[in-house]
N, C-alpha and C positions, 0 to 999 in steps of 0.2 A: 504494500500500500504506500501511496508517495507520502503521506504525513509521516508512516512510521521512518521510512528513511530520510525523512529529515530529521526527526525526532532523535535517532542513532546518530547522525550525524553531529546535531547539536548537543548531544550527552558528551560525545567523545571530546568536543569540543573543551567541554566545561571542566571535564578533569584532567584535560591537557593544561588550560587556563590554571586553575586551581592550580596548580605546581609552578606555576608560573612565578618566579620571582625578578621585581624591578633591579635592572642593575645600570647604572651610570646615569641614569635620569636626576635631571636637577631636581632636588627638595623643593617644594612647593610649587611644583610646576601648574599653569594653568592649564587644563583640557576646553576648547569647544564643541560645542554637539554643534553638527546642522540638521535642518529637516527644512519640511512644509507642510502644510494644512492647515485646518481651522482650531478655534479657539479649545475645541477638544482635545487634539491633537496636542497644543500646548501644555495641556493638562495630564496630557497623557508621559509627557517628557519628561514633566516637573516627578510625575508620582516612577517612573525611569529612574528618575536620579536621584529619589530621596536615600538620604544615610550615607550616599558615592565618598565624600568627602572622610566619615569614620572608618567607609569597610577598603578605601585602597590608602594606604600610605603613602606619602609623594603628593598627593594629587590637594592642591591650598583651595582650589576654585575649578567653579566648573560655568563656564560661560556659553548660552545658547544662541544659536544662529537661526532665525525663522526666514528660511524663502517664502514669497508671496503664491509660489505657486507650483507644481512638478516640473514644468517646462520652465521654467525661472530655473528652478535646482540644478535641473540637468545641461541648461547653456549654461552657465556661469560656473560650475563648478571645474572642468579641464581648465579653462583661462588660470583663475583663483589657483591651481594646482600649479600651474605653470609662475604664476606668481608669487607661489610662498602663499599666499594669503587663506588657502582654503582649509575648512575647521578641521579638527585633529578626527572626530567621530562627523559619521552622517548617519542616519539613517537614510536607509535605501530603499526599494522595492525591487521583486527579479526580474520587473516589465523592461527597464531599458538599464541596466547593468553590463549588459557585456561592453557596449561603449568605453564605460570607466576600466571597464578592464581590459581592454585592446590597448586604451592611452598609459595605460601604467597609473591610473590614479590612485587606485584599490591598492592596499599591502596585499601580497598573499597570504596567509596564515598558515601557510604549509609548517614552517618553523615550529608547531605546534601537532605536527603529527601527519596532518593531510593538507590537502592542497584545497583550501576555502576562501571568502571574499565574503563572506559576510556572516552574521553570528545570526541566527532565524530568532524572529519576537513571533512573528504570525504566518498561517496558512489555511488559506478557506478561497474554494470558487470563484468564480463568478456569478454573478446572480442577475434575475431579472424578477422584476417588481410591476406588481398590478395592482391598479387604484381599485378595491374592490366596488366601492358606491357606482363608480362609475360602468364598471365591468358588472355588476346585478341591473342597475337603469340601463344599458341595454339592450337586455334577454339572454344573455351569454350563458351559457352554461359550462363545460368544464373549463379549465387552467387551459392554456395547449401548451401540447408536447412536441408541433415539428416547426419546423419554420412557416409549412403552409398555413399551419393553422395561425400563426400569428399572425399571418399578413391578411387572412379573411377577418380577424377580430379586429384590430387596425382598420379596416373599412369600416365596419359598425362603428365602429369608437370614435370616428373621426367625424364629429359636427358639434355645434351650438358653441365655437370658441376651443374646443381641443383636441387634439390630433390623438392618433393612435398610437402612434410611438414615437420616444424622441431618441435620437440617437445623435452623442457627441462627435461632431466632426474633425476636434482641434488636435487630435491624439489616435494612435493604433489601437488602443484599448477596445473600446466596443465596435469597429470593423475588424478585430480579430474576431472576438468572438463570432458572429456569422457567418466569419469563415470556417471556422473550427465546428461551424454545426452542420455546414455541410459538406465537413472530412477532412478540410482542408485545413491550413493553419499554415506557419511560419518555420521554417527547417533553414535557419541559418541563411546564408546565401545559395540556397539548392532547390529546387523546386519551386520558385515563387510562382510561376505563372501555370502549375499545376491546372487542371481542369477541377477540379473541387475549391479552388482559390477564384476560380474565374465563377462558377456558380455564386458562390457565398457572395463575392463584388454585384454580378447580376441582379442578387435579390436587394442588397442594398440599395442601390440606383435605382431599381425598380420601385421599389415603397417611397424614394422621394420623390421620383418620376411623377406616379401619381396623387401627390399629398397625402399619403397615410403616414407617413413619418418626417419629421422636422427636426433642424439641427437646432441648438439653444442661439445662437443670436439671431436665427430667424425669428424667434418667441421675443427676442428683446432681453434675452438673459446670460448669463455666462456659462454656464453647464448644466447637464444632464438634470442634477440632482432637484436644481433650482424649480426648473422646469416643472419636476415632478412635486413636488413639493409646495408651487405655487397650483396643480392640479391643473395646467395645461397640459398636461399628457397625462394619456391612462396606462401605458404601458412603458417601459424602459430597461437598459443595460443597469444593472446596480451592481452595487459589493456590500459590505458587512459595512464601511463607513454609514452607509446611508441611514444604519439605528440612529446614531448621535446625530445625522442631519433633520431626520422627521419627527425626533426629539425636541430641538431644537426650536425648527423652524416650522412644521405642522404637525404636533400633536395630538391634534385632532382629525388627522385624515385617518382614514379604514383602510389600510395598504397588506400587501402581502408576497411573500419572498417564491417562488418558485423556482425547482432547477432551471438551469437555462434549455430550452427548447434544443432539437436538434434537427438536421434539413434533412435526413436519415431516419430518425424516430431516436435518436441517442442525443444524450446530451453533450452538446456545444458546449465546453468553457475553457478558462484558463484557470490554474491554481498561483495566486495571487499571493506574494509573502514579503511583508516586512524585515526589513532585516538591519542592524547594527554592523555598519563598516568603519575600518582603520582606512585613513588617508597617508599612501604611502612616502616613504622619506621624510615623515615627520620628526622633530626636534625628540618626541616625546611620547614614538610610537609603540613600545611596551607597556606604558603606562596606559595610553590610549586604548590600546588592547583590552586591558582589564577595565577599564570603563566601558567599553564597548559590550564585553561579556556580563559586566554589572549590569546593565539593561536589560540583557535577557533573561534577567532570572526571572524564576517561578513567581515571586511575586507581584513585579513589576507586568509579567501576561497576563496576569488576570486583574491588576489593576487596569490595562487596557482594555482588557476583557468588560469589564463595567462600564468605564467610560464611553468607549466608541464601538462597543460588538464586533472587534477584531476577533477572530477563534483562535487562540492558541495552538504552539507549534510542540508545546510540551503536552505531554498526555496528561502529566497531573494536575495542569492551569484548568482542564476540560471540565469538572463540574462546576467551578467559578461560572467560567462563562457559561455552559447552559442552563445554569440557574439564575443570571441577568438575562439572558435572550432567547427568549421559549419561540422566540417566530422566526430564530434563524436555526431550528432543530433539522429544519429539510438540509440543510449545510451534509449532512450525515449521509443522505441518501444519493448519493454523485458524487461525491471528493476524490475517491477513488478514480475516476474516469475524468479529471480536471488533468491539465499539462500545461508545459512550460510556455513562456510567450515564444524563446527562442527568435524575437527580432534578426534581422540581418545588423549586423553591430555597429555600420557607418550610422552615423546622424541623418546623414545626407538621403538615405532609403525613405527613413520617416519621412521627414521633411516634402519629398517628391508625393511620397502617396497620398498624404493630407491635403499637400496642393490639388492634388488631382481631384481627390474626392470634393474638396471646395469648389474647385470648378464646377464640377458636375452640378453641384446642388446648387451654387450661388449666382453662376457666370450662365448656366445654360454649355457648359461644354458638352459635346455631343461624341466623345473619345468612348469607344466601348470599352467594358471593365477588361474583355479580353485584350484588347491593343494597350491600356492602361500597366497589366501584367507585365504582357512581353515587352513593354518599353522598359518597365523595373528592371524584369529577369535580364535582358542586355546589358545593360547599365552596371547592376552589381550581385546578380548573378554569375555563379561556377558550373 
């Protein structure tokens, strides 16, 4: 099961770490964390780091770094590396990782037994979320389980001010996922313009083709979540963040988590994970280290766990959090069948696809998903 081998992974980890002793690092050295996200998030870093200061010796202060945004984190952070200037820890995700680790940003932590890049905090799916009020008003009856079926519910769903489904357009995230539901998905720089890549793209073009799905600043908003949450859409790409957003910011909506559909009858996702990295060639990077692992301990995952409905990567954090998030229980039933993003590692890949797909939806470009592919597959395809 992929959780349990992360889990083994992150054990070996911790009693590698455990033995770990600071040598040559300056007394009182200051660590920074980086990250991004919302004011949870923040919270989630501070309850990260409580006690850091008693339980590593060395370490005088621990100074945070908040990005405005993922794609803020991920331009600025090579430069910042290149500069000296970027923080000692970040937290990361596995979605665009291999980047940092192509440029050398990432330590390896092999010096520690194996060959890793980052210390796992969380690992849960991808999800997709339905406005229930919306989806009983009108006549629906089961969840769906393929792609077809979402895009016949998307036509129903779509009148009186809100669309069927919104899908972020400014990131690979949720057009992996459609790929991945029908077969297809991301294999490094190898197969991009596969035929189960070129379906997945098809169906997306298609639901905006014809208005059943809208991107967020066509609504007038910044992402997915917003969208969903101001109930302009009845259906959506989500993850486990999305508790502490409908927390937050709609409370009162009737929503619900479903595996993610798949264009096969199988579920579509990616397995989605948090994780604490060392920022290599640092002044302070042993030290660093063990902050980094201080993060993921067990109690700091299920402080997450509370806070923003991340699922734990350790098995013991697991009844913390299903006893805060009884509506993300379906998490259980697909985790097993979730995979990597496995991006193509240039920046430059992303970058072109998002273009493309903004075209498609904003400019009226008339590029089929297939020629869209095979222009990729040339470009930085093997």
């Amino acid at each position: 099961m992929v959780t349990k081998k992360i889990v083994s992974l992150f054990l070996a980890l911790l009693m590698a770490l455990g033995l770990c002793v600071t040598a040559g690092a300056e007394e009182g050295a200051t660590i920074t964390v980086g990250f991004w996200g919302s004011s949870g998030e923040d919270k989630a870093i501070d309850a990260a780091l409580e006690g850091v200061l008693e339980a590593i010796p060395g370490v005088k202060e621990v100074k945070k770094v908040q990005y405005p945004s993922a794609n803020d984190f991920y331009e600025k952070l090579p430069g910042q590396f290149v500069a000296g200037t970027a923080p000692d820890v970040v937290v990361a995700t596995n979605e665009r990782h291999l980047q940092l680790i192509d440029n050398g940003v990432l330590a390896p932590l092999d010096s520690y037994g194996f060959v890793q890049y980052g210390i796992p905090m969380t690992a849960a799916p991808a999800l997709f979320a339905i406005n229930v009020d919306l989806w009983n008003a009108a006549g629906l009856g089961d969840y769906p389980t393929t792609m077809e079926e979402v895009y016949e519910a998307a036509k129903t769903l779509t009148k009186d001010g809100v669309v069927g489904l919104c899908m972020h357009d400014g990131s690979l995230f949720a057009t992996t996922q459609y790929l991945n539901a029908f077969g297809g998905g991301w294999n490094g720089t190898h197969d991009i313009d596969r035929q189960e890549n070129i379906d997945g793209l098809d169906f997306v073009f298609k639901m905006f083709d014809e208005g059943v799905a809208a991107a967020p600043r066509t609504l007038g908003l910044g992402w997915d979540g917003e969208v969903f949450a101001a109930g302009k859409a009845a259906m959506t790409t989500a993850g486990t963040w999305y508790v502490n957003l409908m927390r937050e910011s709609a409370p009162d909506t009737n929503y619900v988590f479903i595996p993610f559909p798949g264009g096969n009858g199988k579920t579509g996702c990616t397995l989605h994970s948090y994780g604490a990295a060392v920022i290599a060639d640092g002044e302070n990077e042993d030290l660093a280290a063990q902050v980094a692992y201080y993060m993921a301990r067990q109690e700091s995952q299920e402080k997450r766990a509370e806070l923003m409905g991340d699922r734990p990567c350790m098995e013991a954090a697991l009844p913390v959090f299903q006893a805060a998030n009884p509506a993300l229980a379906v998490i259980d039933e697909y985790i097993a069948e979730a995979k990597g993003f496995n991006y193509p590692g240039d920046q430059a890949f992303t970058t072109d696809l998002v273009n493309a797909l903004q075209a498609h939806i904003h400019a009226g470009d008339t590029t089929s998903a297939a020629d869209v592919l095979k222009t990729l597959a040339a470009t930085y395809g093997k």
